[in-house]
VEXNUPA-149365 format. One record per residue: x, y, z of N, C-alpha, C in turn. Coordinates in steps of 0.001 Angstrom, whole numbers, plus 500000, padded with zeros to 6 digits. Layout:
N
XYZXYZXYZ
...
REM end
This chain:
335
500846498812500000500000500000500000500886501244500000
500425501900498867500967503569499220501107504321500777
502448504445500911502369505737502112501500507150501646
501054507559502895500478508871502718501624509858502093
503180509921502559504072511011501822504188510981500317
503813509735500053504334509015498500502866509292497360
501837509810497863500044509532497352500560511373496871
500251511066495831500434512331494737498791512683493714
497616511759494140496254512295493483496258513743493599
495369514394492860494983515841492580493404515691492154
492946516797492670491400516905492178491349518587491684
490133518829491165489639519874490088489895521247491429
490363522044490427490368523330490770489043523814491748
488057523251490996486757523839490798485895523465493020
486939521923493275485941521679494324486387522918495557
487581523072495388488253524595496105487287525503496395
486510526093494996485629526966494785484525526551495605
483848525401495344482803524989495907483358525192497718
483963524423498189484186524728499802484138526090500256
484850526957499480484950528499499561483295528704499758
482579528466498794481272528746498391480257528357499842
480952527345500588480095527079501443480411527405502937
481797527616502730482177528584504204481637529899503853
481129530554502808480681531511503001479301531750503663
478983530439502561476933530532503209477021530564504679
477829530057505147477461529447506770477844530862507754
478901532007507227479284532756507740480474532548508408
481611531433507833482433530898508647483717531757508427
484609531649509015485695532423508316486563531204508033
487507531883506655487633530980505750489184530666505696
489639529522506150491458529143506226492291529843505468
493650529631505598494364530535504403494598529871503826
494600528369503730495161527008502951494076526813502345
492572527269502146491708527375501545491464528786500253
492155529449501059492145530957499835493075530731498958
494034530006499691495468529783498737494935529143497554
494448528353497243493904527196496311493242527670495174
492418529058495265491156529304494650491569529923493254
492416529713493202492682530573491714493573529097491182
493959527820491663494762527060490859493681525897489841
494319525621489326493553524520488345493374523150488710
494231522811489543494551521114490665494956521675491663
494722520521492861495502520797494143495648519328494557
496402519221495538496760517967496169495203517376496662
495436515793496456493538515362497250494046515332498658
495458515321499407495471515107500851495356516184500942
495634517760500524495268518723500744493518519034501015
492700518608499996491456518496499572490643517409501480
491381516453501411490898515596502006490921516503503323
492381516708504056492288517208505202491501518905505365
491084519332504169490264520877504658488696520044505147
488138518779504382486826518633504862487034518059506183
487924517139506731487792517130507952488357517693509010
488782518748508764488996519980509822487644520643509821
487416520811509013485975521595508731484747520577509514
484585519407509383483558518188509955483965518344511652
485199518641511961485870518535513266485215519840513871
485530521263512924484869522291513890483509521966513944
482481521746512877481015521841512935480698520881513451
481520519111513537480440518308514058478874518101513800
478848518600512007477006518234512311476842517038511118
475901516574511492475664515207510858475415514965509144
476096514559508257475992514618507079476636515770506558
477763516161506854478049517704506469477967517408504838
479019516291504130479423516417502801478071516615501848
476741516001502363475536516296501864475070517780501537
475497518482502725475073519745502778476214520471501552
477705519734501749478163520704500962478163520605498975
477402519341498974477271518820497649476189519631497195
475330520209498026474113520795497497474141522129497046
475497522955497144476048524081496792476514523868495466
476882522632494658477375522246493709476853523170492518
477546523828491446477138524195490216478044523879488904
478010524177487732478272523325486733480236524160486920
480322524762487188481836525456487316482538524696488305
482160524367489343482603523663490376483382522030489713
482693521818488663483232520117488342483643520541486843
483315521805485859484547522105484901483688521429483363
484847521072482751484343521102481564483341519801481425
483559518924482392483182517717482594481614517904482146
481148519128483330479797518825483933478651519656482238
479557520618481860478939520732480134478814519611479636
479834518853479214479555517577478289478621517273478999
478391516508480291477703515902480850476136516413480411
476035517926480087474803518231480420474721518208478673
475229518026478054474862517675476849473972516862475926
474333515116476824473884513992476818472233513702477253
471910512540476365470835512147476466469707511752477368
470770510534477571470356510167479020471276509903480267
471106508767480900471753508755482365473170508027481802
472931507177481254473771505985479825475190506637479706
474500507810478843475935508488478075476668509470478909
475508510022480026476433510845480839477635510060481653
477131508665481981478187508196482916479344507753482154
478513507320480536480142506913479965481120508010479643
480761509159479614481011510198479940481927510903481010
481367510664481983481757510769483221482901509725483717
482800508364483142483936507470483301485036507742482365
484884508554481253486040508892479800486845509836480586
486452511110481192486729512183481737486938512314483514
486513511254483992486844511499485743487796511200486435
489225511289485414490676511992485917490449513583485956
489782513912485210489759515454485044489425516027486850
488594515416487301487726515749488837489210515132490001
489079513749489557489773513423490504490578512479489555
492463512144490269493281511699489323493547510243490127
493677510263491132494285509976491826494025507951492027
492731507522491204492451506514491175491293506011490458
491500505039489816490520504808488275489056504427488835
488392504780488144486544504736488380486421503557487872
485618502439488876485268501555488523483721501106488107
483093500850486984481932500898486618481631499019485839
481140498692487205480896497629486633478899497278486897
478734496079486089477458495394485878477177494190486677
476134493954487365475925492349487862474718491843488386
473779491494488045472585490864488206471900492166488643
471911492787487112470866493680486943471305495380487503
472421495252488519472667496587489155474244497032488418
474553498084488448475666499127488534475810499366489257
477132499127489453478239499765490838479196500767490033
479110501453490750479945503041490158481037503525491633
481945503051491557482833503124492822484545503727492092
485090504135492818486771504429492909487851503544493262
488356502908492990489275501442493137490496502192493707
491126501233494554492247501476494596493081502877495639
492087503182496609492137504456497163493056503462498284
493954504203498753494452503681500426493663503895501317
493641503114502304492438503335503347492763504128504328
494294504819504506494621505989504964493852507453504441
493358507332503137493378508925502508491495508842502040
490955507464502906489455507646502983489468508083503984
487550508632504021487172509326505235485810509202504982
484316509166505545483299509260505449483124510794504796
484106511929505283482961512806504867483965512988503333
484558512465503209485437512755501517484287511881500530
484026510540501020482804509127500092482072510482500152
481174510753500953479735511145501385479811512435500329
480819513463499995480865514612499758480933513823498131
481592513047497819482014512700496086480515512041495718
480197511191496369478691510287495993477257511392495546
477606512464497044476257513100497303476904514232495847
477953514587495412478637515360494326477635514828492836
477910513425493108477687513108491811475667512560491353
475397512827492670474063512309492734472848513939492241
473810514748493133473283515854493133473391516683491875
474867516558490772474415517094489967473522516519488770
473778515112488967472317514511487974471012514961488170
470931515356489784468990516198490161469262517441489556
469898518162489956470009519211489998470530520026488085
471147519212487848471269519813486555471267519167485416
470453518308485697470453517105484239468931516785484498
468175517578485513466855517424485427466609515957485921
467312514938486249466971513757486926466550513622488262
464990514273488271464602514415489988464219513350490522
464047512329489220463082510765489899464283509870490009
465662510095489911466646509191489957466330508136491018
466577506788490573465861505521491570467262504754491607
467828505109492818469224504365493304468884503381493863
469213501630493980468835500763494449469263500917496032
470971501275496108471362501256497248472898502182497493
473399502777498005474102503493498082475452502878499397
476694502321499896477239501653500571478624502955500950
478506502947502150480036503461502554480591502539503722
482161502362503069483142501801504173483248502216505643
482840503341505727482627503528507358481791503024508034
481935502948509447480829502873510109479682503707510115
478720503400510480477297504018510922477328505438511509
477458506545511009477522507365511850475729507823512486
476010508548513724474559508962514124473746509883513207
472529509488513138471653510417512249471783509611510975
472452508211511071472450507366509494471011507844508878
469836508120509515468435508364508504468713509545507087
469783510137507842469887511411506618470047510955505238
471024510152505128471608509803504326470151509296503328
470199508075503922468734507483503344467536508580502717
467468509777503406466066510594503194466956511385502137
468345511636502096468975512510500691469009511305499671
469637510399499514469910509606498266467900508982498050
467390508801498973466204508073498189466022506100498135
467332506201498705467390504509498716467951504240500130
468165502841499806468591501649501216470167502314501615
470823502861502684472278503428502480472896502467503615
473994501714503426474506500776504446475933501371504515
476437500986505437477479501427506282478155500265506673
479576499971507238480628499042507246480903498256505844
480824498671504684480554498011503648481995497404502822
482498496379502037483735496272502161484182497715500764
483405498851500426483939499846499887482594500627499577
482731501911499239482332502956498607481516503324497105
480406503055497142480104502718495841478019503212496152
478203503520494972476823503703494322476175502551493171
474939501893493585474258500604493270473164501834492501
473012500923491210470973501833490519471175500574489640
469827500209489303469224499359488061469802500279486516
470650498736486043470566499034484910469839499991484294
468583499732483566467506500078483217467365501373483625
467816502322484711467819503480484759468591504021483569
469877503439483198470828503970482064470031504653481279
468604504034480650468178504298479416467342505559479663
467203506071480784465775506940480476466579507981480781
465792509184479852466312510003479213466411511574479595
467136512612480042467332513964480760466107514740479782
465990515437480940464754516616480381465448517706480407
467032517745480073467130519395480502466909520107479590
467026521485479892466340522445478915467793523173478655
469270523216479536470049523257478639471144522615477412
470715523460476330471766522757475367472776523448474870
473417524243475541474570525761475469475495524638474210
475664523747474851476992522685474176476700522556472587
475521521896472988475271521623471262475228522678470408
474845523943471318474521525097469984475966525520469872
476768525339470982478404525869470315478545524745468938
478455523553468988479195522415468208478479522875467133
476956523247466966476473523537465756477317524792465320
477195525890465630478460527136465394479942526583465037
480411525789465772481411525188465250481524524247464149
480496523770463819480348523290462770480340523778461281
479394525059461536479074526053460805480313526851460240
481268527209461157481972527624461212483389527364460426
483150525376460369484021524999459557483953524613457809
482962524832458186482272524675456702482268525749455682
482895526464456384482562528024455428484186528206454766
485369527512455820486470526806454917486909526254454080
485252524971453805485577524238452811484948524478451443
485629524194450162485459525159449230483983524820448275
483208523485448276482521523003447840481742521763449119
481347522766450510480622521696451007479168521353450498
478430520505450432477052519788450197476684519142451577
475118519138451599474636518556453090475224517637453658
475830516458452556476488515325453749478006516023454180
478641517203453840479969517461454194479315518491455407
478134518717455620477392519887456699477634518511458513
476789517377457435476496516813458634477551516006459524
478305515509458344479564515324458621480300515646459464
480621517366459352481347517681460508480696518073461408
479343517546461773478366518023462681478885516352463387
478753515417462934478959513701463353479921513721464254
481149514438463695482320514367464019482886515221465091
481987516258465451481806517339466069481649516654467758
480459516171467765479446515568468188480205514092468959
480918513421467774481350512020468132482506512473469174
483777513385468995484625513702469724484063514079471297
483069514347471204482305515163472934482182513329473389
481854512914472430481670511360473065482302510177472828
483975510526472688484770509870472234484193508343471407
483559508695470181483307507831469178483055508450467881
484330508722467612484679508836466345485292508345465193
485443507393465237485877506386464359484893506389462778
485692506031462018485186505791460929483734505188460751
483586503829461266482877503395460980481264503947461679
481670504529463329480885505001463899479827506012463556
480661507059462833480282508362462053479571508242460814
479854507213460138479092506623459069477581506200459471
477734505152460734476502504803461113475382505948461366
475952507021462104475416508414462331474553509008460963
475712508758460472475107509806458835474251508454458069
473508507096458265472859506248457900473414506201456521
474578505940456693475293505429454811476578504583455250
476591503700454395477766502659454418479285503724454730
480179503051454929481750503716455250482407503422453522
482011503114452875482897502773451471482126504420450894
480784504288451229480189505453450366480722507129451132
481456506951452332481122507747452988483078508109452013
483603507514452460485431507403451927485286507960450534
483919507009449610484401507445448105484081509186447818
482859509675448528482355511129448725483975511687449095
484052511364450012485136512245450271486620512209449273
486975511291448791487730511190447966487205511313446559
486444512190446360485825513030445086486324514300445453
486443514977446595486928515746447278488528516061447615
488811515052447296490535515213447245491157514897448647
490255514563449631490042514299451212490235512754451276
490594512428452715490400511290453499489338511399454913
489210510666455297488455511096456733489182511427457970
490306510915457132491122511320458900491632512610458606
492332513019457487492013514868457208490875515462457818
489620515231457142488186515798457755488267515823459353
488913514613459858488590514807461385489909515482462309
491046516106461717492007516331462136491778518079461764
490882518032460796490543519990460607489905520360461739
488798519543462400487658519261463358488812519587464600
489629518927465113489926518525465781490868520253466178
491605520402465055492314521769465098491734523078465004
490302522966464663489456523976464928489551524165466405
488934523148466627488273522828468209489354522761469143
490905522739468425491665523049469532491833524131470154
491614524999468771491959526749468636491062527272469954
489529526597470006488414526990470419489012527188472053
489356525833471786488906525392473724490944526271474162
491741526415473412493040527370474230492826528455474266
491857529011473417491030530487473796490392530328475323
489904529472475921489654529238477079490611529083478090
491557530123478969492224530185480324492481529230481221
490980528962481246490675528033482386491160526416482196
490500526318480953491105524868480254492812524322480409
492771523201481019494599522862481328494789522058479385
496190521987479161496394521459477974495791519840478092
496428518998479652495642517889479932494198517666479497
493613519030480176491863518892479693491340518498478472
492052519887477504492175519788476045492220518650475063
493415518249475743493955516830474803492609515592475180
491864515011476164490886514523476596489897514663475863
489509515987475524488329516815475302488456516535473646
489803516545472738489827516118471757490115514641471261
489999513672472452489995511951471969491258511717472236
492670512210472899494056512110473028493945511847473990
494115510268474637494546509228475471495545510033476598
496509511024475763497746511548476283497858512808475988
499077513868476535498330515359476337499672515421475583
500969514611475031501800514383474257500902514029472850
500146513441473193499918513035471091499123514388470937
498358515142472107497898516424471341498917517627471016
499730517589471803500961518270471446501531517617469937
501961517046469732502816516538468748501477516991467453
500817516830467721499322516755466746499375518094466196
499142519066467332498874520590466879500274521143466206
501198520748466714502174521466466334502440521082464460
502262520219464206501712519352462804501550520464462438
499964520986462676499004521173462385499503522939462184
499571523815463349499978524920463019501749525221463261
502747524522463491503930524396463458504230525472464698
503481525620465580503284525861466722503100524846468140
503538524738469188503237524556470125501947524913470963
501119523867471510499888524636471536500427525895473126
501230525874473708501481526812474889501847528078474257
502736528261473055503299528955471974501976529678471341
500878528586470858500068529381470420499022530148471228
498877529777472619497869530352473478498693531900473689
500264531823474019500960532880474453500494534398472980
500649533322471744500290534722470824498911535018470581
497925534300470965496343534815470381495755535128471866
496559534641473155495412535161474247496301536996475376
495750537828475564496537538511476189496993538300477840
497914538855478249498791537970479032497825538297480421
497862537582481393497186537311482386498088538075483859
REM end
């Protein structure tokens, strides 16, 4: 097992903000190891870990991480929680949410497995030094809350909800926030729902995301010198497939309801391949998102289907014979 000196995880800029956000509501005054944080993009999770239970230590009140999950807004969890609010249903947000949840937290891989009918959605691999009830309680009630709260999922039906700690007093809370059975001493940390929830589908009423990708779409098309509707929808597919890392050839074809031979020969009437088409896409959309401050190059490279934030480097520089740090330094003004 990892020593605590040797545990190097990092979580989102953004949950900083959120704690800030909630020592304010309460009227508390606010650490300096907490102000320090609020302007960085990562911070240490033992950093992260030990502000909630200093904070659980002064207040002592029952369920704090509940209370502080309910302050949650879409800035707090980053680029994540857009895509997220993009998606259809419960399905794509989590595959979603499993593509991208190094971005939140690094420090240990999300485990999403299936088994007689339920999903377990848990964190593997944590040392049992750098758990804590109110760190589970604050990430679970995190991720429960922004599915109510901003994906319009108010009827969410969790079978059962489990934390490795013991029972703390007032266990009813828990139960009356999640909506289901919540057990305690459990051999880990994890959120249980029926399959069958996957499929049903968000009512939200925002779609900020899609109308950028349509603009961006739009946008690229006015480049190309002879587009026609399937070169419109095309880079609308492709647009679209990258937010949901499925972009592959064959995938994008299925999208546009035409074979992949018909889709290759169109384009090679064009003087094109598809992996050109999706590498213009890709360098648009890089331009887009390093106009954004906030965005780390890590994020970026994710956000464009790069496993690694080296193949997006090596990629762009291709592409504009620039460095993408090189190119943020000449198109953004200095900070």
């Amino acid at each position: 097992m990892r020593q605590l000196k040797d545990y190097t995880g990092s979580v989102y800029g953004g949950l900083g903000q959120l704690l800030y956000a909630y020592y304010q509501a309460q009227g508390l005054a606010i650490p300096e190891k907490l102000q320090r944080i609020q302007n960085l993009e990562r911070f240490d999770y033992s950093l992260w870990r030990e502000l909630l239970m200093e904070l659980d230590a002064q207040l002592r009140r029952p369920a704090l991480g509940l209370e502080i999950a309910e302050l949650v807004q879409p800035k707090h969890l980053g680029i994540i929680a857009y895509i997220a609010m993009s998606c259809a249903n419960l399905g794509e947000a989590l595959q979603r949410y499993h593509d991208f949840h190094r971005l939140i937290y690094d420090g240990s891989p999300l485990q999403v497995t299936a088994q007689d009918g339920l999903l377990s959605i848990r964190w593997s691999e944590l040392p049992q030094n750098m758990t804590a009830q109110i760190t589970d309680e604050t990430a679970i009630a995190l991720m429960v809350g922004f599915l109510k709260h901003f994906l319009d999922f108010k009827h969410i039906r969790l079978h059962a909800v489990h934390f490795h700690s013991a029972a703390p007093k007032h266990a009813v809370l828990y139960a009356q926030y999640f909506g289901c059975k919540v057990c305690f001493s459990q051999p880990c940390s994890e959120v249980l729902l029926p399959v069958q929830e996957l499929s049903a589908p968000f009512l939200q009423g925002d779609q900020t995301l899609q109308q950028l990708l349509t603009q961006q779409a739009q946008s690229l098309l006015q480049k190309l010198p002879h587009s026609t509707q399937t070169d419109q929808r095309l880079q609308q597919a492709i647009l679209t497939g990258l937010q949901k890392n499925q972009f592959q050839i064959e995938h994008i074809a299925g999208q546009l309801n035409i074979p992949v031979r018909q889709l290759q020969r169109h384009l090679q009437q064009q003087g094109a391949s598809y992996q050109q088409r999706m590498q213009e896409v890709r360098c648009m959309l890089a331009e887009e998102y390093l106009r954004d401050p906030h965005l780390s190059l890590q994020e970026i490279a994710l956000l464009l289907g790069y496993s690694e934030q080296s193949a997006f480097q090596r990629a762009f520089k291709r592409w504009l014979q620039l460095t993408p740090q090189q190119w943020r330094r000449q198109n953004l003004p200095a900070r």
